[in-house]
N, C-alpha and C positions, 0 to 999 in steps of 0.2 A: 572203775571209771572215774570215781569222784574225788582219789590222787592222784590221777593224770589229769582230771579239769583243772586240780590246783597247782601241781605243778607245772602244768604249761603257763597257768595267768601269773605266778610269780617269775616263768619268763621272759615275760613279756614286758610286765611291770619295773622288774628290776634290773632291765637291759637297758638303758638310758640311750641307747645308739635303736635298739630295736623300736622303743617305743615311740620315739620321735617318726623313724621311718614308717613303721606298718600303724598309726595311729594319727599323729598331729600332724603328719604328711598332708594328709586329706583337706585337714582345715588348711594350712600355712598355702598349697597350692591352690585350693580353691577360690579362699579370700585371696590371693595374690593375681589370681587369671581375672578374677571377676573384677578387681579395680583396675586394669589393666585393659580391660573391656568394659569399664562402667561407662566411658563415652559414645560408648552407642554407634554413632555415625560421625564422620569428619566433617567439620564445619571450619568454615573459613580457609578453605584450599589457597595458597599462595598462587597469581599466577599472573602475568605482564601481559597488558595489551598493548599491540601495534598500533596505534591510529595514524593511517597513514591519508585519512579526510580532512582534520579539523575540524569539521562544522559543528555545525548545532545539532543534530542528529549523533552523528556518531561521538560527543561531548555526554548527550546524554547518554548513550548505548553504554560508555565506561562508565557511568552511574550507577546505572542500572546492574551493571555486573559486579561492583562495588558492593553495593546491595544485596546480592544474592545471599540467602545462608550458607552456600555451600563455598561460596568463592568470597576471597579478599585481593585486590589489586595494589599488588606490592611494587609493579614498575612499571611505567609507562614507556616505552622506548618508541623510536622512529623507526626500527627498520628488524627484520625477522634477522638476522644476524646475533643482533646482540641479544634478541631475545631468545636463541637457541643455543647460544653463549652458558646463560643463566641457567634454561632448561639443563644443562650436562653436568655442571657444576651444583644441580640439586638444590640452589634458590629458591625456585618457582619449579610447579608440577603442572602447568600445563599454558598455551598461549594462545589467545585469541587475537587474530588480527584481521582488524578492519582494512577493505579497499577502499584505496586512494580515489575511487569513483564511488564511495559510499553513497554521499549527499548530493549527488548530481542525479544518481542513477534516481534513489529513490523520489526526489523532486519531479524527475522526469515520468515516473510511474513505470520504471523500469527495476528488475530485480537490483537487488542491492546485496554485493559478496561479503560472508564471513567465514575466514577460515579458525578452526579449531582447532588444536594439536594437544594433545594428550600421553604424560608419563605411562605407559603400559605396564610398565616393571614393577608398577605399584599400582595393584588393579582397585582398591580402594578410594586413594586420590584420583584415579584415571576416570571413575566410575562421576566424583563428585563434579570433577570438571568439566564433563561432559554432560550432566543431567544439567549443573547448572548454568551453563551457557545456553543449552539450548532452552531452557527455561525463560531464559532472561530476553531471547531472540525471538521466542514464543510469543512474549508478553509486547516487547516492540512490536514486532507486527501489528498485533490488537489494536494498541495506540493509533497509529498510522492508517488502519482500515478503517477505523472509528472517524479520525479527523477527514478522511477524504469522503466517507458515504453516511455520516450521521452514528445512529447507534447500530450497533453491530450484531445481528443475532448471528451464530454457526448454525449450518444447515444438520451438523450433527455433533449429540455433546456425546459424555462418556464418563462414565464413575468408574473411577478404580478403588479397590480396596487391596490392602495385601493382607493377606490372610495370616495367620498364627503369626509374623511377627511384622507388625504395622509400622515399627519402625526403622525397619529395615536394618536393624543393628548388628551388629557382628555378634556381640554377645550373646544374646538372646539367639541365634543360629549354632552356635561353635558350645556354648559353656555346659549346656545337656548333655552333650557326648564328653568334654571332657571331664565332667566329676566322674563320670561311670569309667572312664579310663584310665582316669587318676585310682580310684578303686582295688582296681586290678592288675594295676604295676606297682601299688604299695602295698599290696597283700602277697605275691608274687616275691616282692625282697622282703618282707617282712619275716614271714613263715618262712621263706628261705634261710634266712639268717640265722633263726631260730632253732630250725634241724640242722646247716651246719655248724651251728655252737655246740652244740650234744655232741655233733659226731667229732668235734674239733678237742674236745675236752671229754670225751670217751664215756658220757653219760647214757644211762637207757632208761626206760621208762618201769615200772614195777608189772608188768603186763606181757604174759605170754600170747596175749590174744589181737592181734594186726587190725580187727575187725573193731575192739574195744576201745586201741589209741586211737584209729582214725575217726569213730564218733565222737570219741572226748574230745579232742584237738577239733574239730568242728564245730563240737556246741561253744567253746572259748572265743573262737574268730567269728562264728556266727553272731554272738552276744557282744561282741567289741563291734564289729562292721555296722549290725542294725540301729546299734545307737548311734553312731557318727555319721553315717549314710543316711539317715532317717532324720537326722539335725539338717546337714545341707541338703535334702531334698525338699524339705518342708521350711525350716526357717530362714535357710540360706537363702532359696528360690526367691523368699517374699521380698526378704529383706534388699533383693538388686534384682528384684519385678520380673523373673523369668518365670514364662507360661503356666500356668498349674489349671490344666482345664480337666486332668482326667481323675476318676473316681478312686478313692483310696484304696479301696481291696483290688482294682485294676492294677495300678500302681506292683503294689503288696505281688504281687501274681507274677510283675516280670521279676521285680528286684530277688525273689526268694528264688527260685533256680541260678539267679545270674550270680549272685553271693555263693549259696553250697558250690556251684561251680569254680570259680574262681578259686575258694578258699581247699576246695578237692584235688585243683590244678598245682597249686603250690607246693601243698604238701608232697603230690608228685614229684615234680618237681627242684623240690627239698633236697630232694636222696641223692641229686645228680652230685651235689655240693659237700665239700670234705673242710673247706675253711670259712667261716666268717665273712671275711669280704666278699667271697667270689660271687654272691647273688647281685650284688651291687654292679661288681666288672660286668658280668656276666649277660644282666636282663635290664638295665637305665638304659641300654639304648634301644631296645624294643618298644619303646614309647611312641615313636613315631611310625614305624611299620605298622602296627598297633593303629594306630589313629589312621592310617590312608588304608588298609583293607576295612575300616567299618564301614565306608563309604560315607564318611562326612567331609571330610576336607575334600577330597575327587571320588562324582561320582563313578558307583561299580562300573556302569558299562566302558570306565575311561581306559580301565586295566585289564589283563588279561585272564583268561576262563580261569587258568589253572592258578592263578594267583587267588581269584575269586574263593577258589575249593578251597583253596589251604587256608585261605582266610576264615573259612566255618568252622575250624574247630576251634579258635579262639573266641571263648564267651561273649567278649565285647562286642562281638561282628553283629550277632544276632540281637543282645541286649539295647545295645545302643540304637536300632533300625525300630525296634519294638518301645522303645521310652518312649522317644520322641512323639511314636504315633498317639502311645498313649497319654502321655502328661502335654504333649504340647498340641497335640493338632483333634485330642479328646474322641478318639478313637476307641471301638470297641474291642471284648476279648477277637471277638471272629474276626477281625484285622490282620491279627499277629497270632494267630493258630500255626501256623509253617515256624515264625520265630520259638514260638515259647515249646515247641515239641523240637526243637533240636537243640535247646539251653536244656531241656531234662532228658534228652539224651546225652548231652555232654557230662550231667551230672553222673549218671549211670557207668558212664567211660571214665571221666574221672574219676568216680569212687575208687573203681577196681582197683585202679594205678595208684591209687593212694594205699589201699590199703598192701598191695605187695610193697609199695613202698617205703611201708612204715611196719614190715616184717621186723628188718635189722633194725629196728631203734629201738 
Protein backbone atom coordinates (compact mmCIF):
# COMPACT_ATOMS: atom_id res chain seq x y z
CA UNK A 1 0.00 0.00 0.00
CA UNK A 2 2.69 2.41 0.72
CA UNK A 3 4.17 2.16 -3.17
CA UNK A 4 0.89 2.85 -4.47
CA UNK A 5 0.62 6.01 -1.88
CA UNK A 6 3.77 7.04 -3.46
CA UNK A 7 3.20 6.39 -6.73
CA UNK A 8 -0.06 7.88 -7.02
CA UNK A 9 1.51 11.43 -5.27
CA UNK A 10 4.22 11.52 -7.70
CA UNK A 11 1.34 11.38 -10.17
CA UNK A 12 -0.09 13.70 -9.26
CA UNK A 13 2.76 16.01 -8.47
CA UNK A 14 4.51 15.37 -11.65
CA UNK A 15 1.62 15.90 -14.02
CA UNK A 16 1.67 19.61 -14.32
CA UNK A 17 -1.75 19.46 -16.44
CA UNK A 18 -3.05 17.13 -13.36
CA UNK A 19 -1.94 19.15 -10.69
CA UNK A 20 -3.16 22.51 -11.69
CA UNK A 21 -6.70 20.68 -12.46
CA UNK A 22 -7.42 18.35 -9.48
CA UNK A 23 -5.38 20.90 -6.94
CA UNK A 24 -4.94 24.76 -7.71
CA UNK A 25 -8.29 24.37 -9.52
CA UNK A 26 -9.80 24.80 -6.21
CA UNK A 27 -7.91 28.05 -5.26
CA UNK A 28 -7.74 29.78 -8.88
CA UNK A 29 -11.86 29.23 -8.95
CA UNK A 30 -12.64 29.95 -5.63
CA UNK A 31 -10.41 33.33 -5.41
CA UNK A 32 -11.81 34.06 -8.85
CA UNK A 33 -16.04 33.46 -7.88
CA UNK A 34 -15.41 35.11 -4.65
CA UNK A 35 -13.90 38.47 -6.21
CA UNK A 36 -16.37 38.20 -8.69
CA UNK A 37 -18.91 38.24 -5.93
CA UNK A 38 -16.92 40.46 -3.43
CA UNK A 39 -19.60 43.19 -4.35
CA UNK A 40 -22.04 41.84 -2.45
CA UNK A 41 -25.13 43.74 -3.57
CA UNK A 42 -25.56 46.39 -6.66
CA UNK A 43 -25.58 49.70 -5.97
CA UNK A 44 -26.07 52.61 -7.93
CA UNK A 45 -28.72 50.94 -10.56
CA UNK A 46 -28.71 53.23 -13.67
CA UNK A 47 -32.18 54.23 -14.44
CA UNK A 48 -34.27 57.54 -16.16
CA UNK A 49 -36.95 59.31 -14.81
CA UNK A 50 -39.90 60.80 -16.61
CA UNK A 51 -40.95 63.86 -14.96
CA UNK A 52 -43.74 64.71 -16.69
CA UNK A 53 -44.83 67.52 -13.45
CA UNK A 54 -41.94 69.92 -12.99
CA UNK A 55 -42.79 71.07 -9.73
CA UNK A 56 -41.19 71.39 -6.62
CA UNK A 57 -42.24 68.13 -5.40
CA UNK A 58 -41.61 65.81 -8.11
CA UNK A 59 -37.96 68.04 -8.52
CA UNK A 60 -37.36 66.73 -5.25
CA UNK A 61 -38.77 62.97 -5.76
CA UNK A 62 -35.66 62.79 -8.59
CA UNK A 63 -33.56 63.77 -5.77
CA UNK A 64 -34.37 61.71 -3.58
CA UNK A 65 -34.03 58.85 -5.99
CA UNK A 66 -30.70 60.17 -6.98
CA UNK A 67 -29.89 59.58 -3.57
CA UNK A 68 -30.93 56.25 -3.05
CA UNK A 69 -28.09 53.63 -2.61
CA UNK A 70 -29.36 51.26 -4.86
CA UNK A 71 -30.28 53.65 -7.83
CA UNK A 72 -28.28 56.40 -9.79
CA UNK A 73 -30.34 58.87 -12.41
CA UNK A 74 -28.50 58.70 -15.57
CA UNK A 75 -31.44 60.42 -17.78
CA UNK A 76 -33.92 62.58 -17.30
CA UNK A 77 -36.23 62.52 -20.32
CA UNK A 78 -39.88 64.05 -21.03
CA UNK A 79 -41.68 61.19 -22.28
CA UNK A 80 -41.80 57.02 -21.54
CA UNK A 81 -40.69 56.57 -25.30
CA UNK A 82 -37.49 57.63 -25.14
CA UNK A 83 -37.13 56.30 -21.95
CA UNK A 84 -38.09 52.63 -23.03
CA UNK A 85 -35.76 53.43 -25.92
CA UNK A 86 -32.82 53.42 -23.37
CA UNK A 87 -34.37 50.46 -21.38
CA UNK A 88 -33.91 48.00 -24.69
CA UNK A 89 -30.78 49.30 -25.70
CA UNK A 90 -29.51 48.21 -21.95
CA UNK A 91 -28.43 51.94 -20.80
CA UNK A 92 -30.67 52.09 -17.97
CA UNK A 93 -32.33 48.97 -15.90
CA UNK A 94 -35.17 50.32 -14.90
CA UNK A 95 -37.71 53.78 -15.18
CA UNK A 96 -39.58 55.71 -12.97
CA UNK A 97 -42.09 58.06 -14.18
CA UNK A 98 -43.66 60.65 -12.46
CA UNK A 99 -47.43 62.03 -13.53
CA UNK A 100 -48.05 65.05 -15.13
CA UNK A 101 -50.61 65.57 -12.29
CA UNK A 102 -48.00 64.75 -9.60
CA UNK A 103 -48.04 68.37 -7.92
CA UNK A 104 -51.45 69.27 -8.34
CA UNK A 105 -52.89 66.06 -7.10
CA UNK A 106 -50.80 65.83 -4.12
CA UNK A 107 -51.25 69.78 -3.32
CA UNK A 108 -54.86 68.84 -3.60
CA UNK A 109 -54.55 66.07 -0.92
CA UNK A 110 -55.31 63.63 -3.61
CA UNK A 111 -53.20 60.39 -4.39
CA UNK A 112 -50.31 61.41 -6.53
CA UNK A 113 -49.23 58.44 -9.45
CA UNK A 114 -45.72 56.77 -9.86
CA UNK A 115 -45.15 54.46 -12.21
CA UNK A 116 -42.25 51.82 -12.07
CA UNK A 117 -40.75 49.65 -14.67
CA UNK A 118 -38.24 47.10 -14.04
CA UNK A 119 -35.51 45.00 -16.32
CA UNK A 120 -36.71 41.46 -15.27
CA UNK A 121 -34.13 39.57 -17.40
CA UNK A 122 -31.80 40.63 -14.88
CA UNK A 123 -33.42 39.70 -11.64
CA UNK A 124 -30.58 41.49 -9.47
CA UNK A 125 -30.92 44.98 -10.99
CA UNK A 126 -34.76 44.43 -11.26
CA UNK A 127 -34.71 43.61 -7.49
CA UNK A 128 -32.44 46.99 -6.71
CA UNK A 129 -34.78 49.14 -8.67
CA UNK A 130 -37.67 48.15 -7.30
CA UNK A 131 -36.67 48.10 -3.45
CA UNK A 132 -35.20 51.36 -4.16
CA UNK A 133 -37.84 53.32 -5.61
CA UNK A 134 -40.10 52.25 -3.52
CA UNK A 135 -37.95 53.06 -0.65
CA UNK A 136 -37.50 56.38 -1.88
CA UNK A 137 -41.66 56.84 -2.34
CA UNK A 138 -41.86 55.38 1.16
CA UNK A 139 -39.77 58.02 2.43
CA UNK A 140 -41.70 61.04 0.43
CA UNK A 141 -44.69 60.06 1.81
CA UNK A 142 -43.40 60.63 5.46
CA UNK A 143 -42.32 64.11 4.45
CA UNK A 144 -45.52 65.17 3.07
CA UNK A 145 -47.72 63.40 6.09
CA UNK A 146 -45.24 65.11 8.48
CA UNK A 147 -45.66 68.64 6.74
CA UNK A 148 -49.53 68.47 6.50
CA UNK A 149 -50.41 66.91 10.36
CA UNK A 150 -47.22 67.94 12.52
CA UNK A 151 -45.14 64.83 13.63
CA UNK A 152 -45.96 61.66 12.34
CA UNK A 153 -46.21 58.50 14.51
CA UNK A 154 -47.29 54.99 12.38
CA UNK A 155 -49.96 53.30 13.99
CA UNK A 156 -47.78 50.18 13.30
CA UNK A 157 -43.88 49.90 13.11
CA UNK A 158 -41.83 46.55 12.14
CA UNK A 159 -38.23 45.20 12.56
CA UNK A 160 -36.83 43.32 10.08
CA UNK A 161 -33.80 41.25 10.17
CA UNK A 162 -32.66 38.92 7.62
CA UNK A 163 -31.19 36.16 8.99
CA UNK A 164 -27.85 34.26 8.09
CA UNK A 165 -26.99 36.73 5.44
CA UNK A 166 -27.94 40.34 6.45
CA UNK A 167 -26.62 41.59 3.51
CA UNK A 168 -28.54 40.16 1.22
CA UNK A 169 -25.39 39.44 -0.91
CA UNK A 170 -25.15 37.18 -3.71
CA UNK A 171 -21.95 35.95 -2.39
CA UNK A 172 -22.47 34.94 0.88
CA UNK A 173 -25.89 32.90 -0.62
CA UNK A 174 -24.14 31.11 -3.99
CA UNK A 175 -20.07 30.92 -2.83
CA UNK A 176 -21.01 27.83 0.05
CA UNK A 177 -22.40 25.59 -2.47
CA UNK A 178 -19.95 26.48 -5.08
CA UNK A 179 -16.52 25.59 -3.36
CA UNK A 180 -18.11 22.14 -2.44
CA UNK A 181 -18.97 21.86 -6.16
CA UNK A 182 -15.85 23.29 -7.38
CA UNK A 183 -14.53 20.23 -5.16
CA UNK A 184 -16.14 17.61 -6.89
CA UNK A 185 -15.81 18.52 -10.42
CA UNK A 186 -11.98 18.99 -9.87
CA UNK A 187 -11.64 15.74 -8.11
CA UNK A 188 -13.88 14.13 -10.74
CA UNK A 189 -11.27 15.19 -13.77
CA UNK A 190 -8.59 15.12 -11.66
CA UNK A 191 -8.44 11.37 -10.61
CA UNK A 192 -9.96 10.92 -13.83
CA UNK A 193 -7.06 11.99 -15.65
CA UNK A 194 -4.91 10.22 -13.60
CA UNK A 195 -6.39 6.61 -14.19
CA UNK A 196 -6.57 7.51 -17.77
CA UNK A 197 -2.99 8.24 -18.00
CA UNK A 198 -1.93 4.67 -16.70
CA UNK A 199 -4.43 3.13 -18.78
CA UNK A 200 -3.19 5.58 -21.83
CA UNK A 201 0.47 4.58 -21.25
CA UNK A 202 -0.23 0.96 -20.10
CA UNK A 203 0.99 1.30 -16.52
CA UNK A 204 -0.33 -0.78 -13.43
CA UNK A 205 -0.01 -0.45 -10.14
CA UNK A 206 2.46 -3.20 -8.09
CA UNK A 207 -0.81 -4.64 -6.36
CA UNK A 208 -2.91 -7.76 -6.98
CA UNK A 209 -5.30 -6.55 -4.37
CA UNK A 210 -8.31 -3.93 -5.91
CA UNK A 211 -9.22 -3.57 -2.11
CA UNK A 212 -5.45 -2.27 -1.29
CA UNK A 213 -5.13 0.38 -4.60
CA UNK A 214 -8.49 1.72 -3.80
CA UNK A 215 -7.54 2.57 0.01
CA UNK A 216 -4.18 3.95 -1.11
CA UNK A 217 -5.48 6.00 -3.96
CA UNK A 218 -7.92 7.35 -1.16
CA UNK A 219 -5.57 8.05 1.70
CA UNK A 220 -3.45 10.42 -1.36
CA UNK A 221 -6.68 12.40 -2.45
CA UNK A 222 -7.96 12.37 1.07
CA UNK A 223 -4.64 14.02 2.37
CA UNK A 224 -4.48 16.49 -0.82
CA UNK A 225 -8.57 17.47 -0.54
CA UNK A 226 -8.26 18.06 3.41
CA UNK A 227 -5.70 20.42 3.21
CA UNK A 228 -6.96 22.59 0.42
CA UNK A 229 -10.59 22.31 1.37
CA UNK A 230 -9.85 22.95 4.84
CA UNK A 231 -7.61 26.23 3.66
CA UNK A 232 -10.88 27.70 1.82
CA UNK A 233 -13.36 26.67 4.37
CA UNK A 234 -11.65 28.26 7.16
CA UNK A 235 -9.30 30.97 5.78
CA UNK A 236 -10.91 31.65 2.63
CA UNK A 237 -14.36 31.93 4.42
CA UNK A 238 -12.83 34.67 6.79
CA UNK A 239 -10.90 36.24 4.52
CA UNK A 240 -14.28 37.47 2.06
CA UNK A 241 -16.66 37.33 5.52
CA UNK A 242 -18.79 34.31 4.62
CA UNK A 243 -20.80 32.78 7.57
CA UNK A 244 -18.92 30.42 9.80
CA UNK A 245 -21.47 29.93 12.69
CA UNK A 246 -21.15 26.06 12.98
CA UNK A 247 -19.02 24.10 15.32
CA UNK A 248 -15.80 22.57 13.95
CA UNK A 249 -16.30 18.82 14.50
CA UNK A 250 -20.01 19.62 12.86
CA UNK A 251 -18.25 20.96 10.04
CA UNK A 252 -15.54 17.92 10.14
CA UNK A 253 -18.76 15.27 10.03
CA UNK A 254 -20.34 16.65 6.71
CA UNK A 255 -16.95 17.43 4.81
CA UNK A 256 -15.55 13.72 5.62
CA UNK A 257 -18.31 11.44 3.96
CA UNK A 258 -18.67 14.26 1.17
CA UNK A 259 -14.65 13.88 0.38
CA UNK A 260 -14.29 9.72 0.68
CA UNK A 261 -17.35 10.08 -1.62
CA UNK A 262 -16.48 12.11 -4.05
CA UNK A 263 -12.93 10.92 -4.22
CA UNK A 264 -14.57 6.94 -4.33
CA UNK A 265 -16.91 8.34 -7.17
CA UNK A 266 -14.02 9.27 -9.52
CA UNK A 267 -11.92 6.67 -9.19
CA UNK A 268 -15.11 4.87 -10.34
CA UNK A 269 -15.50 6.74 -12.65
CA UNK A 270 -11.70 6.65 -13.82
CA UNK A 271 -12.14 3.23 -15.56
CA UNK A 272 -14.75 4.64 -17.94
CA UNK A 273 -11.81 6.70 -19.55
CA UNK A 274 -8.94 5.15 -21.88
CA UNK A 275 -7.22 8.78 -22.94
CA UNK A 276 -6.02 11.63 -21.04
CA UNK A 277 -8.29 14.21 -22.14
CA UNK A 278 -11.49 12.55 -22.28
CA UNK A 279 -12.40 13.35 -18.44
CA UNK A 280 -12.14 17.00 -19.25
CA UNK A 281 -14.55 16.38 -22.70
CA UNK A 282 -16.35 14.28 -20.93
CA UNK A 283 -17.45 15.63 -17.06
CA UNK A 284 -16.67 20.23 -17.43
CA UNK A 285 -19.89 20.31 -18.51
CA UNK A 286 -21.63 18.60 -15.50
CA UNK A 287 -20.90 21.64 -13.63
CA UNK A 288 -23.96 23.15 -13.96
CA UNK A 289 -26.42 20.18 -13.94
CA UNK A 290 -24.40 19.65 -10.78
CA UNK A 291 -25.23 22.94 -9.29
CA UNK A 292 -29.25 23.17 -10.31
CA UNK A 293 -30.04 19.51 -8.70
CA UNK A 294 -28.34 20.76 -5.34
CA UNK A 295 -31.07 22.94 -5.18
CA UNK A 296 -29.16 26.20 -4.75
CA UNK A 297 -29.51 28.09 -7.79
CA UNK A 298 -33.55 26.74 -8.18
CA UNK A 299 -35.30 25.48 -5.57
CA UNK A 300 -36.01 21.37 -5.57
CA UNK A 301 -39.67 21.75 -5.52
CA UNK A 302 -39.09 23.93 -9.00
CA UNK A 303 -37.94 20.64 -10.87
CA UNK A 304 -39.30 17.37 -11.22
CA UNK A 305 -39.52 14.21 -8.78
CA UNK A 306 -37.42 12.13 -10.86
CA UNK A 307 -34.90 14.69 -11.64
CA UNK A 308 -34.85 15.26 -7.69
CA UNK A 309 -33.97 11.15 -7.38
CA UNK A 310 -31.32 11.17 -9.78
CA UNK A 311 -29.98 14.17 -8.19
CA UNK A 312 -29.16 12.01 -4.80
CA UNK A 313 -26.71 10.04 -5.80
CA UNK A 314 -24.60 12.73 -6.64
CA UNK A 315 -22.67 13.68 -3.37
CA UNK A 316 -22.99 17.46 -3.68
CA UNK A 317 -26.93 17.18 -3.66
CA UNK A 318 -26.87 16.06 -0.10
CA UNK A 319 -23.48 17.91 0.97
CA UNK A 320 -24.08 21.16 -0.10
CA UNK A 321 -28.20 21.12 1.54
CA UNK A 322 -26.14 19.87 4.80
CA UNK A 323 -23.03 22.74 4.92
CA UNK A 324 -25.06 25.38 4.57
CA UNK A 325 -27.29 24.39 7.49
CA UNK A 326 -24.47 23.67 9.21
CA UNK A 327 -21.68 26.41 8.72
CA UNK A 328 -24.01 29.04 7.81
CA UNK A 329 -27.48 28.95 9.51
CA UNK A 330 -25.35 26.98 12.76
CA UNK A 331 -27.44 24.13 12.82
CA UNK A 332 -27.17 21.03 14.58
CA UNK A 333 -26.04 17.29 13.80
CA UNK A 334 -29.96 16.20 14.13
CA UNK A 335 -30.82 18.76 11.24
CA UNK A 336 -28.92 16.83 8.74
CA UNK A 337 -29.30 13.21 10.06
CA UNK A 338 -31.54 12.27 6.48
CA UNK A 339 -28.24 14.13 4.58
CA UNK A 340 -25.16 12.73 6.24
CA UNK A 341 -26.79 8.91 6.24
CA UNK A 342 -27.22 9.03 2.42
CA UNK A 343 -23.39 10.79 1.90
CA UNK A 344 -22.17 7.41 3.86
CA UNK A 345 -24.30 5.51 2.00
CA UNK A 346 -23.01 6.80 -1.07
CA UNK A 347 -19.58 6.12 0.37
CA UNK A 348 -20.52 2.38 0.80
CA UNK A 349 -21.80 2.36 -3.10
CA UNK A 350 -19.03 4.15 -4.19
CA UNK A 351 -16.51 2.08 -2.59
CA UNK A 352 -17.64 -1.06 -4.17
CA UNK A 353 -17.50 0.66 -7.75
CA UNK A 354 -14.15 1.76 -6.97
CA UNK A 355 -12.79 -1.04 -6.03
CA UNK A 356 -14.08 -3.29 -9.18
CA UNK A 357 -12.89 -0.44 -10.79
CA UNK A 358 -9.54 -0.51 -9.91
CA UNK A 359 -9.45 -4.55 -10.42
CA UNK A 360 -7.62 -3.71 -14.08
CA UNK A 361 -5.21 -1.15 -12.89
Amino acid sequence: MWSIIKEEWRAVWHDEGVALIAIFALFIYGISYSLGYGGEVLSEVPIAVVNGSQGAISRRMVQMFDAAPQLRVTNKVSDTTEAESLLRERKIWGIVALSPTLESDILAERQGRVAILGDASYFLAYREVIEGAVATIQQMNGEIIAERKGAYTPPIIYEQRNLFNPSLGYGVFVMPAIILLIVQQIALIGIGMVSATRREQGLRYKSSSALAITVSRTVVYLAIYAVTLGFMLTVHYSLFDYPMRGVWWRCLMVVLPYLLAVILLAQMVGALFRRRESPIVWLLWLSIPFLLVSGVSLPREAFPQWLYIIGKVIPSSSAVNAWIRIQTMGASLADIVPELTLLWCLVCIYGAGAIVANRKS
